[in-house]
C-alpha positions in Angstrom: 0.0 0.0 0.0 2.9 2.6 0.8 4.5 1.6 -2.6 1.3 2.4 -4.5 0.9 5.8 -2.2 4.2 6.8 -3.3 3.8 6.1 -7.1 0.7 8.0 -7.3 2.4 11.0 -4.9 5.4 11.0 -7.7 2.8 10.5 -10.3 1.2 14.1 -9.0 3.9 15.7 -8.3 6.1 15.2 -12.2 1.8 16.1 -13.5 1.9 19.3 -11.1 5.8 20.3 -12.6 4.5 19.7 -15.9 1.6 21.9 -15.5 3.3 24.8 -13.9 5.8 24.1 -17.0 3.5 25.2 -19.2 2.1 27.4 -17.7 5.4 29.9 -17.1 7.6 28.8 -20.2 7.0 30.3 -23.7 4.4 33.0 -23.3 6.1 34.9 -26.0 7.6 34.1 -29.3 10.7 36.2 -28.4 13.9 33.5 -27.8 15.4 35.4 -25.1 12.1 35.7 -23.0 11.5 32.0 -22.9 15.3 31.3 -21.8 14.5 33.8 -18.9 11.4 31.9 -18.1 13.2 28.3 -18.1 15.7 29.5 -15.8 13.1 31.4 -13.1 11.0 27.8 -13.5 14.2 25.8 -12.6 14.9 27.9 -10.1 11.7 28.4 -8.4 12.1 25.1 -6.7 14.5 22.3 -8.9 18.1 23.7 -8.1 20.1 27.3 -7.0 21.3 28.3 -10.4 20.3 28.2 -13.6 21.5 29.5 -17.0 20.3 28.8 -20.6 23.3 28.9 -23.3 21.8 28.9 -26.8 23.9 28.4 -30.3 24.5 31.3 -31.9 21.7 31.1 -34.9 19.2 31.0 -31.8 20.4 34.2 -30.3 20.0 36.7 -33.3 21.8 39.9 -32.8 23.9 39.4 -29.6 22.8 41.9 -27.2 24.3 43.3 -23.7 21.8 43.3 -20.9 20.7 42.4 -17.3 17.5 41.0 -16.0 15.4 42.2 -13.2 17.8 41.2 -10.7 20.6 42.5 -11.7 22.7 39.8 -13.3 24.5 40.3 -16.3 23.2 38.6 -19.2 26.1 39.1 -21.9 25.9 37.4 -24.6 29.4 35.5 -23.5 30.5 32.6 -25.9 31.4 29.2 -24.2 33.8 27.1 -25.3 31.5 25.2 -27.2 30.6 28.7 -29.0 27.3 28.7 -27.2 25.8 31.8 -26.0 24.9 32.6 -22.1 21.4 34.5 -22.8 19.6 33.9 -19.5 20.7 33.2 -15.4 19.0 32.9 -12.5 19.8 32.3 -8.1 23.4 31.9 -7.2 25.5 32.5 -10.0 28.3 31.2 -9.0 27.2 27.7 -8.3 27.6 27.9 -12.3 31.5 29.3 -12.6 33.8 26.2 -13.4 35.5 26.8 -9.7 32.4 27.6 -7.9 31.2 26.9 -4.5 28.9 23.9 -5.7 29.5 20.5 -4.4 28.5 18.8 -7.9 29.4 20.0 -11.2 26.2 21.8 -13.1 23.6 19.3 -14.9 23.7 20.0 -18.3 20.4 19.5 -19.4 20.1 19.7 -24.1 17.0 21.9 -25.5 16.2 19.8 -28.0 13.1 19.2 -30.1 12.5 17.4 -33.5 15.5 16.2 -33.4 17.5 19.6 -33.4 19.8 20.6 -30.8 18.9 24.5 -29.7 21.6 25.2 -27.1 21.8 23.7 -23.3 19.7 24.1 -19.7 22.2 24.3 -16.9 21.2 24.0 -13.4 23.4 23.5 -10.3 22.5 23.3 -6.2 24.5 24.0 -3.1 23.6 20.8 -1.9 24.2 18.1 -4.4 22.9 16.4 -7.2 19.7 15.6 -8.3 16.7 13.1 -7.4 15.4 11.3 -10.5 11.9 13.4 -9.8 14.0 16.5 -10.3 16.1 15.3 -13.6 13.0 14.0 -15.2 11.5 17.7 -14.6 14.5 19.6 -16.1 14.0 17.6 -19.4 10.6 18.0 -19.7 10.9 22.0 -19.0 14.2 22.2 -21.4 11.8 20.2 -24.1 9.0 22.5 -23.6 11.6 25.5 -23.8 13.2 24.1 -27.1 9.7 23.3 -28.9 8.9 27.2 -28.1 12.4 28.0 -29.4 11.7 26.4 -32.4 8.6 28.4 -33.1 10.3 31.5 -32.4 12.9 31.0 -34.8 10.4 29.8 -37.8 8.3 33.0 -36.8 11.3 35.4 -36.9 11.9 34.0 -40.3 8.2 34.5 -41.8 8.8 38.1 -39.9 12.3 38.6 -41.9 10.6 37.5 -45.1 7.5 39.1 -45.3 9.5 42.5 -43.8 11.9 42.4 -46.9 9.2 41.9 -49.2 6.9 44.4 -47.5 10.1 47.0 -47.8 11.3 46.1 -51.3 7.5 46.4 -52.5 7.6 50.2 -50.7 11.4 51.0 -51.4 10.0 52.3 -55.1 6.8 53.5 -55.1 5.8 55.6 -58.4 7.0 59.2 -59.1 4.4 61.8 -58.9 3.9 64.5 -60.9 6.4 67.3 -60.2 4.3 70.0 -59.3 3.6 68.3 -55.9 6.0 67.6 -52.8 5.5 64.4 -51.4 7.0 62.4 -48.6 6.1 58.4 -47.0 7.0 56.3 -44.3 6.8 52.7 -43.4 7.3 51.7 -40.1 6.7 47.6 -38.9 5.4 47.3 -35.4 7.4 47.8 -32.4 6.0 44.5 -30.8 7.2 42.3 -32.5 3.8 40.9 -34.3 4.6 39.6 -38.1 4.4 43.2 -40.4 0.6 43.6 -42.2 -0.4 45.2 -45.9 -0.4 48.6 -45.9 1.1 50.1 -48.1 1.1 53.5 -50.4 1.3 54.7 -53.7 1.3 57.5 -56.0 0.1 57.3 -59.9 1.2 60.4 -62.4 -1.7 61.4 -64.1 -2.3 63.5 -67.3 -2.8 67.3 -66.8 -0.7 67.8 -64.1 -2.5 65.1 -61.6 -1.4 62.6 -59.4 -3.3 59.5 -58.1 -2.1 59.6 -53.6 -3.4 55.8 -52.7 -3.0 54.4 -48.9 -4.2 51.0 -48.2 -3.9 48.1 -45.6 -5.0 44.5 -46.4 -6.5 43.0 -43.3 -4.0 40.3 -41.4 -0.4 40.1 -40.8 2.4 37.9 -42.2 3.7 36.8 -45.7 0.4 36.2 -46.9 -1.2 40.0 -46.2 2.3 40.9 -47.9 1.6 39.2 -50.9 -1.8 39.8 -51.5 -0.6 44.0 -50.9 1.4 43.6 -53.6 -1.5 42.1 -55.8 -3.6 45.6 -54.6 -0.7 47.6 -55.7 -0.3 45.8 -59.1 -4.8 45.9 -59.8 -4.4 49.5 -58.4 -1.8 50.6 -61.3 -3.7 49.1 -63.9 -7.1 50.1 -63.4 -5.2 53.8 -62.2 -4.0 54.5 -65.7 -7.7 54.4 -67.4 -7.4 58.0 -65.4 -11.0 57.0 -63.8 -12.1 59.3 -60.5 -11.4 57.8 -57.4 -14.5 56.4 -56.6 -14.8 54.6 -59.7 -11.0 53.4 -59.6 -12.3 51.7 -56.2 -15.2 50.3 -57.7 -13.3 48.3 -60.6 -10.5 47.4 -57.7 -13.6 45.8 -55.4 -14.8 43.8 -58.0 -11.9 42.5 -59.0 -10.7 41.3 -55.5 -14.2 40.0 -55.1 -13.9 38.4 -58.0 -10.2 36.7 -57.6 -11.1 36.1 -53.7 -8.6 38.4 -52.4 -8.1 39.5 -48.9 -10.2 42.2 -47.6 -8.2 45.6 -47.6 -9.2 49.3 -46.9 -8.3 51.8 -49.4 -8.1 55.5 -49.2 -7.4 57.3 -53.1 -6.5 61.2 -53.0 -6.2 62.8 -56.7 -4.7 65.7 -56.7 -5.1 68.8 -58.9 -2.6 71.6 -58.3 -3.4 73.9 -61.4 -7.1 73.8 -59.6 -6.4 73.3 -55.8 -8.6 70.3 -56.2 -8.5 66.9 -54.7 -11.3 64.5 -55.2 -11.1 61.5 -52.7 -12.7 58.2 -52.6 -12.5 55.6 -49.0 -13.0 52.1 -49.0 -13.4 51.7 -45.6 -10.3 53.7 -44.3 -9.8 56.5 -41.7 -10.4 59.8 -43.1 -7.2 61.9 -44.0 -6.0 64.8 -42.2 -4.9 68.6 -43.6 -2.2 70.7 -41.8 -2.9 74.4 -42.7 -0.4 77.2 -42.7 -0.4 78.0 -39.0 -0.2 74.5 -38.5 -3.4 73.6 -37.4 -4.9 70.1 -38.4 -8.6 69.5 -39.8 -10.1 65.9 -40.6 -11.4 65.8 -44.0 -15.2 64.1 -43.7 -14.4 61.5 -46.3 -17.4 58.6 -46.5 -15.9 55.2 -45.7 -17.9 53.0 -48.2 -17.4 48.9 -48.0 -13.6 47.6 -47.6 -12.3 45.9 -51.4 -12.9 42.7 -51.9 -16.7 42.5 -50.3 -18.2 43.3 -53.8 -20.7 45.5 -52.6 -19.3 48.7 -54.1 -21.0 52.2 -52.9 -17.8 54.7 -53.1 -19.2 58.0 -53.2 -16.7 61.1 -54.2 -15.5 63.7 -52.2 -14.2 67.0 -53.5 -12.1 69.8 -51.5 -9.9 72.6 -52.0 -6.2 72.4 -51.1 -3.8 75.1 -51.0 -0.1 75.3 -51.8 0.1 76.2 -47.6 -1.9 73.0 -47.4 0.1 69.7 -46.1 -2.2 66.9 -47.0 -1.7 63.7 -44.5 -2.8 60.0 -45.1 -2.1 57.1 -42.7 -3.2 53.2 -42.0 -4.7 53.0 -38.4 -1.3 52.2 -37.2 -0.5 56.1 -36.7 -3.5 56.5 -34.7 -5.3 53.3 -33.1 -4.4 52.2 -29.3 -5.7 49.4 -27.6 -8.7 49.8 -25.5 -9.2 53.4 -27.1 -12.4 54.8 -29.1 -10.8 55.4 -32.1 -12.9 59.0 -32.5 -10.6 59.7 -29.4 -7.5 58.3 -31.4 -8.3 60.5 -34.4 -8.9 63.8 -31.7 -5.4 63.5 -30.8 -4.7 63.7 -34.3 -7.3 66.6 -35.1 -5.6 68.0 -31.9 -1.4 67.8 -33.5 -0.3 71.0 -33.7 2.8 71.4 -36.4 5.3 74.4 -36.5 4.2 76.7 -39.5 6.1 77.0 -42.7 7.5 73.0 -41.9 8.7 70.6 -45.1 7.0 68.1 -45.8 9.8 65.9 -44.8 9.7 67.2 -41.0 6.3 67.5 -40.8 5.5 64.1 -41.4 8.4 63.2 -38.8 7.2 65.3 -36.2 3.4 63.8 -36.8 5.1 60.5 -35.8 7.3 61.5 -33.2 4.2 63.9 -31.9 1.9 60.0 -32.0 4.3 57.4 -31.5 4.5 56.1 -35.0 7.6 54.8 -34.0 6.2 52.7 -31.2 2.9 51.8 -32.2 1.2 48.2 -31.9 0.7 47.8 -35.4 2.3 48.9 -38.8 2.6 52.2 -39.9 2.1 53.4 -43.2 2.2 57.7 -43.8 2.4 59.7 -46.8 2.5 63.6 -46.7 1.6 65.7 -49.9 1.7 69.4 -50.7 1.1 71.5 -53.9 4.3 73.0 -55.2 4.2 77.0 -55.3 4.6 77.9 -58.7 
């Protein structure tokens, strides 16, 4: 009877370590995050000291920090060219000539087969019970299976970031009577980059077609179908259509092909009129910086996003001046979790530029003035101005 009380104490007690497992290791997809968490679980009651060592394609760009604590986490190569990104307790339980009566367990962070870099754990007192081993490998499997997900994720991330920025590095010239300055900026958490995007289409007489869009989603996928937006947008562009009709031929044709949903947000300018006609497809309204600075929200109607066939763009037409500086965004710019976003676009309505800026700096001080350069979400902004003859 005690042997079976025992095997099912042991039983609950490996079921308990490998709940609380997965509970505290990899609740991000950043590497260096789920190193720290292995070493506070092993800590918390397996051993003294901990410290996770990971090969050097795990670490990404080696960085100098220190946790919460205070403990240095250089980025220190071992002999085995492994990198120390994560310690915990007692440090030097860890050091080849420390205090501990055992040498470290080395523990291997491996899943599918591949070898991600090492768990080492050391105690003042000794070694290990077979309890405690069989715990360290489960958590160092757990930790390596996450690993692996980071590192296929910051791969998607690199690919669908170089495709989103060679697909903005070149957007089309517009016509020379108008300044004109963009930004793309990928979030600052870390999420895989989205669609948005921006473009601008010469036109005859002196016009240009402004275009800002964002296809709904993130990853490769929403990169890949912006591009096939940008490509539809070009062609049906050079028909010279108005704005709302250019969004009507686009929303049938993603309809019709099965495209992603994407908002859409078409400015044509006219400088020898001070005209621009503007068509949404379910975007935020864009903004206008007068002389002194001041910002107004143009009331654009935001018909049905592309790619729902249901058309209904209806045109808008407004004056702009060469003193005008003509702004459009993706929600990026404005949106904040947990907010309204009539309060989100307030704070815009309420930015406040220097007078007589370039369209250069005012478009950087709109996103230094928001945090573009911090926002959840990618960031897509294009500033236009009539030149002065």
């Amino acid at each position: 009877m005690t042997a079976i009380s025992t095997g099912h104490a042991e039983r609950a007690r490996r079921l308990r370590a490998a709940e609380d497992a997965a509970e505290l290791i990899g609740t991000t997809l950043d590497a260096r995050t789920t190193c720290r968490e292995l070493a506070r679980f092993a800590c918390r009651s397996l051993c003294d000291a901990a410290a996770v060592e990971l090969l050097p394609d795990e670490v990404g760009p080696v960085a100098h920090e220190r946790d919460a604590g205070g403990a240095p986490e250089a980025a220190v190569a071992s002999p085995a060219a492994l990198h120390r990104v994560a310690i915990e307790g007692r440090t030097p339980l860890l050091e080849p000539h420390g205090p501990a009566a055992t040498a470290p367990v080395s523990v291997p962070l491996l899943a599918h087969g591949q070898l991600h870099g090492v768990l080492l754990a050391a105690r003042a007192g000794g070694g290990f019970t077979a309890h405690e081993t069989a715990t360290l490998h489960h958590a160092a499997r757990l930790a390596a299976v996450h690993l692996a997900h980071a590192r296929r994720h910051a791969a998607a991330r690199r690919t669908a970031l170089d495709l989103q920025r060679a697909l903005l590095a070149e957007p089309g010239r517009p016509h020379p009577n108008l300044e004109l300055a963009t930004r793309y900026l990928p979030a600052d958490s870390g999420t895989l980059v989205g669609g948005d995007w921006c473009e601008t289409v010469r036109l005859h007489f002196g016009r240009t077609l402004l275009v800002m869009g964002d296809v709904m989603g993130h990853g490769l996928e929403a990169a890949v179908e912006m591009s096939g937006y940008r490509a539809a947008l070009r062609y049906v562009a050079s028909a010279e259509l108005p704005p709302h009709r250019v969004l009507r031929q686009l929303d049938a044709a993603a309809a019709r092909d099965d495209r992603r949903p994407a908002t859409c947000l078409l400015a044509q300018i006219d400088p020898a009129r001070g005209i621009a006609a503007f068509a949404s497809a379910g975007h935020l309204p864009p903004a206008v910086f007068g002389a002194d600075g001041t910002a107004r929200l143009l009331p654009v109607p935001a018909g049905p996003p592309l790619g729902t066939g249901a058309g209904g763009y209806e045109p808008v037409r407004c004056p702009l001046t060469a003193d005008d500086t003509l702004l459009m965004f993706t929600d990026g710019l404005v949106e904040r979790r947990g907010e309204d976003i009539d309060v989100s676009l307030a704070r815009l309505a309420g930015t406040r530029l220097p007078a007589r800026t370039g369209v250069a700096a005012a478009l950087d001080e709109v996103l230094l003035r928001l945090g573009g350069r911090h926002a959840e979400d990618d960031v897509a902004v294009l500033a236009a101005r009539i030149r002065r003859r």
